[in-house]
C-alpha positions, 0 to 999 in steps of 0.5 A: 352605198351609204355615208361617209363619217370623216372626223378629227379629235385631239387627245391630250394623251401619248400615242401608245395610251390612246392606242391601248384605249382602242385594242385593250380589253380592260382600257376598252371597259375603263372608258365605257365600251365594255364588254369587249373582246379585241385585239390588236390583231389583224383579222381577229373579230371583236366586239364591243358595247357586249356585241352591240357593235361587232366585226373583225380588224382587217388591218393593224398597224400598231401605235399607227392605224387600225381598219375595222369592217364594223356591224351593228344591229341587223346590218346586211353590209359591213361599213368600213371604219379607219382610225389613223394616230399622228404624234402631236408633241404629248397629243394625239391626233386621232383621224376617223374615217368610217365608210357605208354608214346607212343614210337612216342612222347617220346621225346618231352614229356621227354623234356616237363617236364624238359622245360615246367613242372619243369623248369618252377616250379623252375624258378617260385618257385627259382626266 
């Protein structure tokens, strides 16, 4: 049911930056996802965007890999999202899986992530 978001992104940041960028609160506002409630917790709900985007981790391997169920809107099913970072010399290799992305909002969710997630990730972590 649904899409599949497959997405690779390379940030001109260390591992552990990037890595607080995703479960900071405060790194979460600094790039624009703010409010924000997170975690780098497993099974800790979270929110971001205020709530406009909102779910629970459902696996967290810190510095490494986080698996999110992700809600939006009046969404009846959760879609599944994994964002995986590999240590590229000071880079970071950022792999994005994201699963059961409703067929109507596919592209504007595919082009959220490189504009308004990890575009804005590498403007806040590069500059």
């Amino acid at each position: 049911m649904g899409r599949v978001i497959r997405n690779t992104y390379i940030v001109a940041a260390p591992v552990q930056k990037v890595w607080r960028a995703l479960v900071d609160p405060e790194e979460i506002a600094g790039w624009g996802a703010g409010p924000a409630v997170m975690s780098e917790q497993k099974d800790v709900e979270f929110k971001l965007w205020g709530g406009d985007i909102y779910g629970r981790n459902t696996q967290v391997v810190k510095n490494k890999k986080i698996t999110q169920d992700w809600y939006a809107g009046d969404w009846k099913h959760p879609s599944k999202v994994t964002i995986e970072l590999a240590s590229q010399q000071d880079k970071t290799k950022v792999t994005l899986h994201q699963e059961n992305v409703p067929e109507d909002e596919f592209k504007e969710i595919n082009d959220g992530w490189d504009r308004y997630y990890f575009g804005e990730i590498k403007k806040y972590l590069e500059d």
